[in-house]
C-alpha positions as a LaTeX table, in Angstrom:
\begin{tabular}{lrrr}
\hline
Residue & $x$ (\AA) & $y$ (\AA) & $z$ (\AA) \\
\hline
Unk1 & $-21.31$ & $-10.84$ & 13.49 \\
Unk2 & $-20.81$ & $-8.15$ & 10.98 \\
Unk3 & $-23.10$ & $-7.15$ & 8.06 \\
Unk4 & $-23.44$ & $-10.02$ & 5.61 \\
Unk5 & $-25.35$ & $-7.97$ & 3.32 \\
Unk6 & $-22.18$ & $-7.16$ & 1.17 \\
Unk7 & $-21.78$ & $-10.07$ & 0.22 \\
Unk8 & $-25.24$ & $-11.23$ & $-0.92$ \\
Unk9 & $-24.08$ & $-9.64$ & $-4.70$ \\
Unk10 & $-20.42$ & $-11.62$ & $-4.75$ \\
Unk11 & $-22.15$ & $-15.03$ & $-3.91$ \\
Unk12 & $-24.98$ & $-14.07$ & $-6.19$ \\
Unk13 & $-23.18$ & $-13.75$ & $-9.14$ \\
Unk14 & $-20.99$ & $-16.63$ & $-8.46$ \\
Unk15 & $-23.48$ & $-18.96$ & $-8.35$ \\
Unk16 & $-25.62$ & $-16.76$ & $-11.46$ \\
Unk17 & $-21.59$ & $-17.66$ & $-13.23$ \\
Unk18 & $-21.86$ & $-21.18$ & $-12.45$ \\
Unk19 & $-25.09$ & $-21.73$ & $-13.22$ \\
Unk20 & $-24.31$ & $-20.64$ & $-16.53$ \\
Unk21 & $-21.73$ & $-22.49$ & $-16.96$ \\
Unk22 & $-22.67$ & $-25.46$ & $-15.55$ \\
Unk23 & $-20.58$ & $-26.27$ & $-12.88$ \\
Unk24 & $-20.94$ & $-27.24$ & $-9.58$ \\
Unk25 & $-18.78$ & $-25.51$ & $-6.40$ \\
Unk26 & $-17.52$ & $-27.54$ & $-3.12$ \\
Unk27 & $-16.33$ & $-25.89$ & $-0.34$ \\
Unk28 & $-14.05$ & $-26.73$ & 2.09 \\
Unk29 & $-14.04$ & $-24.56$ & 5.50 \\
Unk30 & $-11.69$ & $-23.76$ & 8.25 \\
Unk31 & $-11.76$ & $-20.26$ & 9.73 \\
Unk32 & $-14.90$ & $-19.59$ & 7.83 \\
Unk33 & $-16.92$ & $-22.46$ & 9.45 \\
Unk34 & $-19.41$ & $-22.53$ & 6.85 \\
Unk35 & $-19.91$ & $-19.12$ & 5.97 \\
Unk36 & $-19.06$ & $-19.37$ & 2.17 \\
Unk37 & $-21.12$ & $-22.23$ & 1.78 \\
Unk38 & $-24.24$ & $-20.73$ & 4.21 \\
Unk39 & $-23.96$ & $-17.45$ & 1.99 \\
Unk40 & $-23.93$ & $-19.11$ & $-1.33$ \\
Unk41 & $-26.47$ & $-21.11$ & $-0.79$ \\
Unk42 & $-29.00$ & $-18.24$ & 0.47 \\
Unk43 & $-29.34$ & $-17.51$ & $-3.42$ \\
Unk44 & $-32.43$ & $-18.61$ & $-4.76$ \\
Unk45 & $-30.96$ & $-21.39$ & $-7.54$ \\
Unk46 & $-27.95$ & $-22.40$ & $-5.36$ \\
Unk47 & $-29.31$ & $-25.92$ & $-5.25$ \\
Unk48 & $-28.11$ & $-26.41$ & $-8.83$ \\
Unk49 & $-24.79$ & $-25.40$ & $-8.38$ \\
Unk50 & $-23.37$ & $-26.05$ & $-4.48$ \\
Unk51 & $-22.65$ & $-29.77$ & $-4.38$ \\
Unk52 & $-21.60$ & $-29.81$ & $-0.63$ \\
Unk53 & $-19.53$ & $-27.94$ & 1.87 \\
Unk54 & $-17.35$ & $-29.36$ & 4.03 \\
Unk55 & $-16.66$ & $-27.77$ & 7.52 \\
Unk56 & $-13.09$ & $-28.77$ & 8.37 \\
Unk57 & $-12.61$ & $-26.76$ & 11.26 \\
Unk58 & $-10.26$ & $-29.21$ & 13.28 \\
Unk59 & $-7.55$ & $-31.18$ & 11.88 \\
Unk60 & $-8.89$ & $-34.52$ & 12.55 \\
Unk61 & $-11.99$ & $-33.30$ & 10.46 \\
Unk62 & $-9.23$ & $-32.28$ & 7.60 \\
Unk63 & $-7.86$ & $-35.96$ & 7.48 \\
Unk64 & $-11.33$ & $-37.63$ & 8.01 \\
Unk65 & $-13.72$ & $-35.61$ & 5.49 \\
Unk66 & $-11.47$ & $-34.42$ & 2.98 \\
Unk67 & $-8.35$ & $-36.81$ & 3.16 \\
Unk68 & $-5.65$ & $-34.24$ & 3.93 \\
Unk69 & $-2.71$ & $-36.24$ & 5.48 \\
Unk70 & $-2.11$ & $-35.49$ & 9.04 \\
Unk71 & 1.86 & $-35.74$ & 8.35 \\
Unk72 & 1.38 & $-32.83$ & 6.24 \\
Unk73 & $-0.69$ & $-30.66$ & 9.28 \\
Unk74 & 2.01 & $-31.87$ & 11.46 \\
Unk75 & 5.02 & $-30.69$ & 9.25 \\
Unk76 & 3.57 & $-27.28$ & 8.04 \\
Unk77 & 0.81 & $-26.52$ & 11.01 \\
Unk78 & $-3.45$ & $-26.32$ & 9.43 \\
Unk79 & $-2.82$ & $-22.73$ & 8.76 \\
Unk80 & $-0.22$ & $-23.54$ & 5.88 \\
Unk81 & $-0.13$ & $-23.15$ & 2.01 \\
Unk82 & 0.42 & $-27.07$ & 1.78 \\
Unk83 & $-2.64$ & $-27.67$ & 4.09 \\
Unk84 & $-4.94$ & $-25.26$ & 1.79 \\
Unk85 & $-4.11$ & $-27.16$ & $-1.19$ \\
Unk86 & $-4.30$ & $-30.25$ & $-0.11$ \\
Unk87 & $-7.92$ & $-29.02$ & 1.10 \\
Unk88 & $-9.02$ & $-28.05$ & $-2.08$ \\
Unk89 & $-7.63$ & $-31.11$ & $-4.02$ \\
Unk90 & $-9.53$ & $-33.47$ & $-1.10$ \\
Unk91 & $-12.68$ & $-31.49$ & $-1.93$ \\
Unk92 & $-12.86$ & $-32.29$ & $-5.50$ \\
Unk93 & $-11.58$ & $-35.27$ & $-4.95$ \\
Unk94 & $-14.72$ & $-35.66$ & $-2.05$ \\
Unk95 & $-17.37$ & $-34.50$ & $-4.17$ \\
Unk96 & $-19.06$ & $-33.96$ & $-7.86$ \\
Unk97 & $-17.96$ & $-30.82$ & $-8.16$ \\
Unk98 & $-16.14$ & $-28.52$ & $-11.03$ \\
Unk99 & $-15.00$ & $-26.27$ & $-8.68$ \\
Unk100 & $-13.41$ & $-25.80$ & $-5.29$ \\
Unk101 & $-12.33$ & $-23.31$ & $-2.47$ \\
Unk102 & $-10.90$ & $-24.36$ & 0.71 \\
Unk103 & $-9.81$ & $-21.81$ & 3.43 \\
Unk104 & $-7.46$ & $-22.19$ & 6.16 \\
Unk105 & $-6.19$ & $-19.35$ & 8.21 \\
Unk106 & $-6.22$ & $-17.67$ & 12.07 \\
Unk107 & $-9.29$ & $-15.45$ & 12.26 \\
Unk108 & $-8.49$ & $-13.90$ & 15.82 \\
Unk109 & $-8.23$ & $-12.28$ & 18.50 \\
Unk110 & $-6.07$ & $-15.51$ & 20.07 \\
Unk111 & $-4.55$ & $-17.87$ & 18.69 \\
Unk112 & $-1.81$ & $-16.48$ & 16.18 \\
Unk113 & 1.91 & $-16.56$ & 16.19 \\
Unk114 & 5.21 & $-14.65$ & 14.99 \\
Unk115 & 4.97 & $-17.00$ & 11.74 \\
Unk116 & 1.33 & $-17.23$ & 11.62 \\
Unk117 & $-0.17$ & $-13.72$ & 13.13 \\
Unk118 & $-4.18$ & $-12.88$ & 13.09 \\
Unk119 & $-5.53$ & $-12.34$ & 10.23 \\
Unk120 & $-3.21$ & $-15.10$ & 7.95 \\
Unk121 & $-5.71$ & $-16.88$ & 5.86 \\
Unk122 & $-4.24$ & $-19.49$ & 3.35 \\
Unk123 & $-6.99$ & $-20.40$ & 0.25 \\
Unk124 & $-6.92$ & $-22.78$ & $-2.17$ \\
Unk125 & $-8.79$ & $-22.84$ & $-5.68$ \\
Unk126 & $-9.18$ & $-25.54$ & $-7.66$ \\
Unk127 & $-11.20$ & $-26.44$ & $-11.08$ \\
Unk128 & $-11.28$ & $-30.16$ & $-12.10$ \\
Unk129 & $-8.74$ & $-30.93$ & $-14.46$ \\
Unk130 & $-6.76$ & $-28.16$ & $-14.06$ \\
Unk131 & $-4.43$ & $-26.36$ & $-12.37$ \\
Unk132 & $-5.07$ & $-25.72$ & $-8.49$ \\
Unk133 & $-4.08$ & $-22.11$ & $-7.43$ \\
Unk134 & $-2.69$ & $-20.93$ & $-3.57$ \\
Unk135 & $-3.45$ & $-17.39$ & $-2.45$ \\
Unk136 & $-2.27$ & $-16.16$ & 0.95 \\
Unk137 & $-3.81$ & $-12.85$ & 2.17 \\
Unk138 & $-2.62$ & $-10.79$ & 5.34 \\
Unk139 & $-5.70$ & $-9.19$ & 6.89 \\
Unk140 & $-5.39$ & $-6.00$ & 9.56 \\
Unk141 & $-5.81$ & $-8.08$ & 12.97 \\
Unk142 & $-7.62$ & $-4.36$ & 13.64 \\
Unk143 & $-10.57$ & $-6.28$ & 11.60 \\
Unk144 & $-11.21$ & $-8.29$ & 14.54 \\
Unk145 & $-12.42$ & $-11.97$ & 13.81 \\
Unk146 & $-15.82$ & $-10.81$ & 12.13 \\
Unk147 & $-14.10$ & $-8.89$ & 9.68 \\
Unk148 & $-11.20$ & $-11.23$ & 8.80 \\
Unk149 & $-13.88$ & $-14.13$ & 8.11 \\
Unk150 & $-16.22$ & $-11.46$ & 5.84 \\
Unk151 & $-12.75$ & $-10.31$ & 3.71 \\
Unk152 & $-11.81$ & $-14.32$ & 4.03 \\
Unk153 & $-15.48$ & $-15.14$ & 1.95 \\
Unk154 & $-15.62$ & $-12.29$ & $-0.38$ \\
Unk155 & $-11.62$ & $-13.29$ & $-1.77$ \\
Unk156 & $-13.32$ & $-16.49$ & $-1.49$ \\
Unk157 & $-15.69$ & $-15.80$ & $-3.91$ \\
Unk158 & $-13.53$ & $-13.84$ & $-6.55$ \\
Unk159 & $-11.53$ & $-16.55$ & $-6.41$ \\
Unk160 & $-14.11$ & $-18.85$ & $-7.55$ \\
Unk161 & $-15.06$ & $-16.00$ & $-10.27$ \\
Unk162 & $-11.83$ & $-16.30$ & $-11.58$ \\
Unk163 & $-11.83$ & $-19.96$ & $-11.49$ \\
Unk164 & $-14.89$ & $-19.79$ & $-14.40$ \\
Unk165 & $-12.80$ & $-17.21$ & $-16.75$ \\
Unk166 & $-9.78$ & $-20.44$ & $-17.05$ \\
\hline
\end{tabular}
């Protein structure tokens, strides 16, 4: 695994944000298998603001946790903007949170395709109430699977940053 320490600040302030603000975060996890959540809630205070994570690594876990239809993973494939959304929504709709992330995406070295190559990671960012928002990122395959996951939870948290400024 590569250096987590960079990303001890990002998930810091995110939850130092929230905190503030008074919101709560939910997670929902594909390629990441955790890691935002297991970061974020290494900061002293997390406790107030991380309602749960959800680990949705296979699709059956996607329908069964967080309610995204398996028509939909069938149609577009789990690495898909559709599937990241409907992630997100499922994870506010699965929790008491104010906030959501979900990630979706092929972290490497197998496993990608012509349409969906290494290092495609879908996200999806959601704040109760209002608008949910799809990013799709492109990381160098040269990052190896390590890397892609890191760059995967530190747009992960920026995201959520941004999510407190709406």
């Amino acid at each position: 695994m590569t250096d987590l320490a960079p990303l001890f600040d990002p998930a810091a302030r995110v939850i130092e944000r929230a905190s503030g603000f008074g919101l709560k975060i939910a997670t929902a996890e594909s390629c990441t298998g955790g890691l935002i959540a297991a970061l974020l809630t290494d900061v002293p205070g997390s406790s107030a603001v991380v309602d749960r994570g959800f680990v949705t690594y296979s699709n059956e876990a996607k329908t069964e946790m967080i309610g995204v239809p398996a028509e939909l993973i069938e149609a577009h494939g789990a690495v898909s903007r559709e599937v990241a959304l409907a992630m997100v929504e499922g994870a506010l709709a699965a929790s008491r949170a104010d906030l959501a992330v979900a990630v979706t995406g092929v972290a490497g070295p197998g496993g990608g395709s012509r349409e969906k190559p290494v290092g495609l990671v879908h996200f999806g960012f959601a704040r109760r109430g209002g608008e949910v928002h799809h990013l799709e990122e492109r990381f160098d395959p040269e990052l190896g699977r390590s890397g892609i996951r890191l760059a995967t939870v530190a747009i992960a948290f920026a995201g959520l940053s941004n999510l407190m400024d709406r």
